[in-house]
N, C-alpha and C positions, 0 to 999 in steps of 0.2 A: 644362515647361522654358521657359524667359527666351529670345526669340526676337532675334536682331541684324538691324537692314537698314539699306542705308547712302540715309540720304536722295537724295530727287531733286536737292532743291535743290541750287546751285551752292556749296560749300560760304564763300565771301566772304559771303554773305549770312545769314548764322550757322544756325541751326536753328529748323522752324518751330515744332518742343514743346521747348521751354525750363521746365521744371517753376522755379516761383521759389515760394515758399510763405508769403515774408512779402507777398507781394500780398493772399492770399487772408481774408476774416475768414468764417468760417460761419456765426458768428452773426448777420450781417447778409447773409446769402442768404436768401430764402423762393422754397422750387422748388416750391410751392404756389399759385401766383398763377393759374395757369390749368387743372391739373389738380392734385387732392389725393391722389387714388390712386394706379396703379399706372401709372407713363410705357410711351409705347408711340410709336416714329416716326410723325410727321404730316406728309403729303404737302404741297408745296408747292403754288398756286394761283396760276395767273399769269390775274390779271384784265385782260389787257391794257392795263399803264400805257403811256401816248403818248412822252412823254419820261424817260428814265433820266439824271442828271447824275454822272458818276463825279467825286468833286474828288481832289484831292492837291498835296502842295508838295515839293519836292525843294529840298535842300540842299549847301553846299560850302563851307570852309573856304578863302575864297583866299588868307591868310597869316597866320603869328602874328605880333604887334606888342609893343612896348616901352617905355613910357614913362620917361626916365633921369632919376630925379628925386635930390638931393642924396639924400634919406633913405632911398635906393637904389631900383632896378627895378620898376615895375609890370608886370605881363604883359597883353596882350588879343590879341585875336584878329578878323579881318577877315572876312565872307561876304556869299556871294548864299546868297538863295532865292527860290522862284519856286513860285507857287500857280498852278490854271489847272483849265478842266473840260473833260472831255470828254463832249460831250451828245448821248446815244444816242437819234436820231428813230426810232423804231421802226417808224412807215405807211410811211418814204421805202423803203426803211431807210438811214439815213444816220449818220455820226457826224462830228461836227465840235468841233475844239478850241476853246472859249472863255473868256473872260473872264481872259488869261494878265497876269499882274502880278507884276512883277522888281524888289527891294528889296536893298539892298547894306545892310549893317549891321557896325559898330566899336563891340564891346564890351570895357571895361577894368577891371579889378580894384580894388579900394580906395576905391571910390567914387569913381574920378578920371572924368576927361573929355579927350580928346584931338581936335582935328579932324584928321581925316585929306583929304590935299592931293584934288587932286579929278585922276584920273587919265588921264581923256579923256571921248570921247565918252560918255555911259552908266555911267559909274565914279565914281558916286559914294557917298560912305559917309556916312550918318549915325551920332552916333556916343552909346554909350549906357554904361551902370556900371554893376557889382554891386558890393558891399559888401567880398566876399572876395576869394582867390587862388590857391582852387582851378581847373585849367583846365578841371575839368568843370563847375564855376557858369557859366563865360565860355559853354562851349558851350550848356548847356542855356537860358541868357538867349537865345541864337543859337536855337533851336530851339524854345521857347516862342514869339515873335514868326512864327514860321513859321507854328507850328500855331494861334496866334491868328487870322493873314489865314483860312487856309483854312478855321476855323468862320465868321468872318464870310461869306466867300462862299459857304459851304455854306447857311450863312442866307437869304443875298437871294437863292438861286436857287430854294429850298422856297420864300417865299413868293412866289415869279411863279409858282407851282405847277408846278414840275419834283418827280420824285421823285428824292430826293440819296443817291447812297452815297458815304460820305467814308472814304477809307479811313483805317484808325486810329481809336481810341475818340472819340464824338463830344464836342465840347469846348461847344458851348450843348446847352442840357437843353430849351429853347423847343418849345412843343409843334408843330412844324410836320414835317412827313413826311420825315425822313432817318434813315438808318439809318448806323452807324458800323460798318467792313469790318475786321474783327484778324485778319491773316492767322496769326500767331503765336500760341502758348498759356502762358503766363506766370505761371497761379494754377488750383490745381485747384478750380474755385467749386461743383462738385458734390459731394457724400456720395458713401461707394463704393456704397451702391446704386443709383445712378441712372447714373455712369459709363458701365456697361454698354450702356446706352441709346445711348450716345454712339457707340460700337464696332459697333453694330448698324444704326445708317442707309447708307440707301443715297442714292445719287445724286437731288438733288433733293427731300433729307426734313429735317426736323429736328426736336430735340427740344420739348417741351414750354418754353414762357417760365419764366423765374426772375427773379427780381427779385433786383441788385446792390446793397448797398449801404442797404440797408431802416434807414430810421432815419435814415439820414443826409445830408448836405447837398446828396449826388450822385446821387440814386437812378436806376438806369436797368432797364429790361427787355432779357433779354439771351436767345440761344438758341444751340443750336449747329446748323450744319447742314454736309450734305456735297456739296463740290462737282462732285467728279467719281467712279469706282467704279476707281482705277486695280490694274491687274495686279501679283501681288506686292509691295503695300503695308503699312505695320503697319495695326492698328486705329485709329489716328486719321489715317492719310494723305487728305487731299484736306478733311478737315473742318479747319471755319475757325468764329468768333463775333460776331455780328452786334449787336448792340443799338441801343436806339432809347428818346428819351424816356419817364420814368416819368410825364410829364404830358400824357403822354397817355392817352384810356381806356383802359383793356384791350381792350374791341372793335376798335378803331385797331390799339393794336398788334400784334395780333394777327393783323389782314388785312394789317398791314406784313411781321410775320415771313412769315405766308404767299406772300408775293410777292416776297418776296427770295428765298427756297428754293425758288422753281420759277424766275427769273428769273439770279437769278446764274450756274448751271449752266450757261447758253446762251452765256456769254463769259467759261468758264474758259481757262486757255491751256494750252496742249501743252508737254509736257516736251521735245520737239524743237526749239522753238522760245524756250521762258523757262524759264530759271535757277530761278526759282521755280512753277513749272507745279504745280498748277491754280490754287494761290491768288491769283497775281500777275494779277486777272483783264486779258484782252488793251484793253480800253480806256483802263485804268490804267496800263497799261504803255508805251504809244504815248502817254499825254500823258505819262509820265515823260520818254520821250525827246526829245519837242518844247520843257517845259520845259528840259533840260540845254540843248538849241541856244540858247535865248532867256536862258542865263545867260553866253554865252558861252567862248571857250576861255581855261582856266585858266592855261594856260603865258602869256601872249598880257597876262593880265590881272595875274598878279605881278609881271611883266615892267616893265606900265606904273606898276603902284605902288611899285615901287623904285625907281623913275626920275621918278616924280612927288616922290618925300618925300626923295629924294637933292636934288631940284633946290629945294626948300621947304627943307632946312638951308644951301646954297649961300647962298640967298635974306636970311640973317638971319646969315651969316658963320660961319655952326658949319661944322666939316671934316666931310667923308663919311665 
């Protein structure tokens, strides 16, 4: 019989097994890349890496916008987002927030272009277009540019030889040492035989590598592994999906997976203390919240843009 349990997670932050099925293609999985046989949990290996760099970008919509054109209304939309690392010294043990960088961006429909007035200190928008006028293009242009900074940073801090987890699938395929962190599950990329596999690790294991995407333009080596062993959970609680360049060798990724699956386990976060526990690992979480400070307050920040673009039509004799 079909088992109910009500996630940990906070439920605002939607669900961490989201089955979505048009993700997934089979034919271009091969779960044969590092075992052909029969799958069996592999223990992770923590080779004592020196430095861990957790990155992430957080995002915010700070208002929709309007363009009033005779041939009527374009929509757009205004935001911060804010990239930033948090870099786990592991001989100190120390962790400290770096490399944090705050971008305000105006995106509008139709291929128009608008500048938006410049609000104060630190408020300013650059301002960009999509073709359409759907308000999910607006956002995803908004959210793509997000996760663009954060593979860049994720990039130049692999190669000063940090080892990078980014959380979210990684967005350069370059062969240098980071691993991409999906706290979420969104495609079932296994056969049901292997599944099982999945349901069956314990804390600190993971499964056998696969290869995403074989054949084509994005290929990546991917695993799953489990972060913590929590008490009265389903079968996939606390498991999350890792991946890491296919250009890399296999040997590499291989001692990568290994090292994420003994390494991640040591800064999953408690359910007493994050909404998302164990996945939301705690170093990611605490640069979540340092970036929010450094986008500043949102009430604080509409506030000045309607009073900056009120005083911008004053300016050129249009009414408010």
């Amino acid at each position: 019989m079909a088992e109910l349990f009500v996630e940990a997670w906070a439920p605002e932050y939607g669900n961490p097994f989201e089955a979505d099925v048009d993700l997934a293609d089979p034919d271009k999985i091969d779960d044969t890349v590092e075992i052909e046989g029969v799958w069996e949990p592999i223990p992770g290996v923590d080779d004592g890496v020196a430095t861990v760099a957790f990155v992430d970008g957080v995002r915010r919509v700070d208002a929709r916008l309007t363009i009033d054109e005779p041939t009527g209304p374009i929509p757009g939309i205004c935001g911060t987002y804010a990239v930033g690392a948090a870099c786990w010294h592991r001989q100190v043990p120390r962790t400290d927030i770096e490399r944090v960088r705050v971008e305000r961006l105006a995106v509008f429909g139709h291929g128009a272009v608008a500048p938006v007035p410049v609000a104060g200190p630190q408020i300013s928008y650059r301002s960009e277009s999509v073709s359409g006028t759907d308000p999910e293009e607006l956002v995803q242009r908004f959210h793509g540019a997000m996760r663009r900074a954060e593979a860049v940073l994720s990039e130049t801090l692999a190669q000063e030889g940090c080892f990078v987890v980014a959380d979210g699938p990684i967005n350069d395929l370059s062969a240098t040492e980071k691993v991409g962190f999906i706290k979420t599950h969104r495609a079932p990329y296994l056969s049901a035989e292997r599944i099982p596999v999945v349901a069956s690790l314990r804390r600190g294991q993971r499964t056998p590598l696969f290869l995403i995407g074989r054949d084509g333009a994005f290929p990546r080596y991917s695993w799953y592994q489990r972060l913590a062993d929590l008490p009265g959970g389903h079968s996939w609680t606390g498991v999350v999906r890792a991946e890491v360049s296919s250009h890399l060798d296999l040997a590499t990724a291989r001692r990568i997976a290994d090292r994420t699956t003994a390494v991640l386990p040591l800064v999953a976060s408690e359910p007493q203390v994050e909404p998302r526990a164990p996945q939301n690992l705690v170093p990611i979480a605490a640069l979540e919240r340092r970036l929010r400070r450094h986008m500043g307050d949102p009430l604080l920040i509409n506030r000045a843009l309607r009073s900056a673009v009120a005083r911008q039509r004053r300016a050129v004799g249009v009414s408010p």
